[in-house]
C-alpha atoms as a printed R data frame, in Angstrom:
   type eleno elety resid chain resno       x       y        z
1  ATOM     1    CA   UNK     A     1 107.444 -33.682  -88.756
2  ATOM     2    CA   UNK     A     2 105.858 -34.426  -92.005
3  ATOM     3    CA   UNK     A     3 102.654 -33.803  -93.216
4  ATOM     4    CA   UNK     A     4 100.865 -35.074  -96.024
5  ATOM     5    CA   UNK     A     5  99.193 -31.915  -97.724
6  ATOM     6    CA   UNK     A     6  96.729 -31.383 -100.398
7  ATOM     7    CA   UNK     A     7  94.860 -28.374 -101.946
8  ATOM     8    CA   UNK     A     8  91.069 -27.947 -101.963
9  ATOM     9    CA   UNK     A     9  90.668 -27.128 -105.433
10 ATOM    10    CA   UNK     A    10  93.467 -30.779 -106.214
11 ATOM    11    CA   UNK     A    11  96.515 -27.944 -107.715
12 ATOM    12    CA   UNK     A    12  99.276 -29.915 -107.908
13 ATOM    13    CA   UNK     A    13 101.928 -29.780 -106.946
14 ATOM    14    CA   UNK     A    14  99.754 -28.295 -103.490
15 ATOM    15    CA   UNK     A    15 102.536 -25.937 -102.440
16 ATOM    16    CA   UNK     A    16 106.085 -24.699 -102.950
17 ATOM    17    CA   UNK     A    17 107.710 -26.290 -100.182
18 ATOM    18    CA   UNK     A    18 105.909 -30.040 -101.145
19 ATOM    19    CA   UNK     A    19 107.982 -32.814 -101.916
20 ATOM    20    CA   UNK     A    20 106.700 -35.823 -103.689
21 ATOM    21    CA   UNK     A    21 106.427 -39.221 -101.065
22 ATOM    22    CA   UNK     A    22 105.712 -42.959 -101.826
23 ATOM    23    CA   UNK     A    23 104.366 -45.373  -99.621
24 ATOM    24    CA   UNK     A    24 103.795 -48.804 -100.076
25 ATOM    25    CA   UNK     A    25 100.757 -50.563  -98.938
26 ATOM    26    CA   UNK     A    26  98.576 -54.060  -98.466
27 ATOM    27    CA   UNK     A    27  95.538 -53.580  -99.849
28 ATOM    28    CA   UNK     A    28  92.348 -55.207  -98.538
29 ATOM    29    CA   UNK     A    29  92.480 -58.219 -101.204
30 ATOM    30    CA   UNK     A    30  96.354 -59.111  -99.879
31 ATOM    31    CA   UNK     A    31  98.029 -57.081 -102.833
32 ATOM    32    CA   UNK     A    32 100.636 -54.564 -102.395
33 ATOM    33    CA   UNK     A    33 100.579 -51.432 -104.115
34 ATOM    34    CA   UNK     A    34 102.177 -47.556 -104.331
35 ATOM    35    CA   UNK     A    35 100.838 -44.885 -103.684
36 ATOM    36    CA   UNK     A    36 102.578 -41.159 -104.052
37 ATOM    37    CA   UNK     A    37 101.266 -38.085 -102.531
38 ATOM    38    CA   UNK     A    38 102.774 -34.612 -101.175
39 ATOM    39    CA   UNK     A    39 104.268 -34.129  -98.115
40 ATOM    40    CA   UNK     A    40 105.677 -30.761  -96.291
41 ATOM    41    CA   UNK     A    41 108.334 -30.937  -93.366
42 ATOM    42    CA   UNK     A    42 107.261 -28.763  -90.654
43 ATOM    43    CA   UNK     A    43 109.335 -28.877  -87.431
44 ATOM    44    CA   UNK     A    44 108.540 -26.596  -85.107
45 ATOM    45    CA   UNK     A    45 105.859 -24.314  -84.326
46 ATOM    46    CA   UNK     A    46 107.259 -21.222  -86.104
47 ATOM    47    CA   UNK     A    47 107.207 -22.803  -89.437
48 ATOM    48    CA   UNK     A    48 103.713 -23.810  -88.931
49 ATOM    49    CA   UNK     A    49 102.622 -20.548  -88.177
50 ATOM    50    CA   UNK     A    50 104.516 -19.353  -91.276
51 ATOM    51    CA   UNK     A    51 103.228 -21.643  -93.642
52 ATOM    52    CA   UNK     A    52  99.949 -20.631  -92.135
53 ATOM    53    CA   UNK     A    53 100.613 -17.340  -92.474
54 ATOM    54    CA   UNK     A    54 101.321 -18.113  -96.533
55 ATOM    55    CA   UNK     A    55  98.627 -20.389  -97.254
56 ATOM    56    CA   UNK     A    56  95.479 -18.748  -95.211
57 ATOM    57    CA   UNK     A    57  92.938 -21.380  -94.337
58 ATOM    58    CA   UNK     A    58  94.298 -25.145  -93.457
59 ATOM    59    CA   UNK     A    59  92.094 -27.904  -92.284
60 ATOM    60    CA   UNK     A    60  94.580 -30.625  -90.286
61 ATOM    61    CA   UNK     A    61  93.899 -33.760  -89.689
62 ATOM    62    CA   UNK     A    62  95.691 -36.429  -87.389
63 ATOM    63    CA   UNK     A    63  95.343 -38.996  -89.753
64 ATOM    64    CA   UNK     A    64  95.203 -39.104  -93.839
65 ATOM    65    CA   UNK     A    65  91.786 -40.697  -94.742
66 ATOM    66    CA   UNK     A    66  91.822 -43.955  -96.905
67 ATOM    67    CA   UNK     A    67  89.577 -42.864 -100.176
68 ATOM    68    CA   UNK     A    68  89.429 -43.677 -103.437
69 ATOM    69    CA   UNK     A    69  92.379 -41.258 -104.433
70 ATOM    70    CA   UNK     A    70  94.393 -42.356 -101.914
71 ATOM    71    CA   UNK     A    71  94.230 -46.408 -100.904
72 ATOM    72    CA   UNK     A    72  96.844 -46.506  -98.708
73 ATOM    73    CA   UNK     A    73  95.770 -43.967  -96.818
74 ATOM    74    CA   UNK     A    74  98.828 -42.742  -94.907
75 ATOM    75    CA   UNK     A    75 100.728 -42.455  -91.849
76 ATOM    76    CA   UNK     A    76 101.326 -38.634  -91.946
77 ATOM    77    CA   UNK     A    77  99.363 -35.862  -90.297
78 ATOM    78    CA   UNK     A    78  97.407 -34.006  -93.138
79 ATOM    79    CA   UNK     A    79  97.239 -30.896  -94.201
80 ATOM    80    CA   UNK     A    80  94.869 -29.628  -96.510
81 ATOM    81    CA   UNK     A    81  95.129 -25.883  -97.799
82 ATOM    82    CA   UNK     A    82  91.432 -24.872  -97.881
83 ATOM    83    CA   UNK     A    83  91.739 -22.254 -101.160
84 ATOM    84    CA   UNK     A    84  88.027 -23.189 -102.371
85 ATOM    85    CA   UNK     A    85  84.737 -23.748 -101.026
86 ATOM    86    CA   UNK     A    86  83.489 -28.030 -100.558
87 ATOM    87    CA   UNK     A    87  80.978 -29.080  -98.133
């Protein structure tokens, strides 16, 4: 399963295992347009609890939010390595 993932403190790329994904989307005035973000492959629950294991603290999320950063929003689980204090 992929998951979109991010870092708290925006490090890029967020983590080793990351790869770069593009998705294409309609934005709210008709247009199309790309957006690229991370994305780690977890399959099974082992891995999980190993990449929580390596990463401490992750916030998940069924959904990614639509922001400004990220238009498209996405359809990918999201992960987001909590490495810095936010409220």
């Amino acid at each position: 399963m992929l998951f979109e993932v991010i870092r708290t403190t925006g490090a890029w790329p967020p983590c080793k295992k990351a790869k770069e994904h593009q998705h294409t989307f309609t934005a709210s005035n008709g247009r199309e347009g790309q957006d690229k973000f991370w994305v780690v492959e977890l399959n099974t629950l082992e891995e999980f609890t190993q990449f929580l294991k390596t990463h401490g603290m992750l916030v998940v999320s069924i959904d990614a939010p639509k922001d400004s950063y990220h238009p498209g929003g996405s359809d990918h689980p999201g992960i987001e390595i909590y490495d810095d204090y936010r409220e």
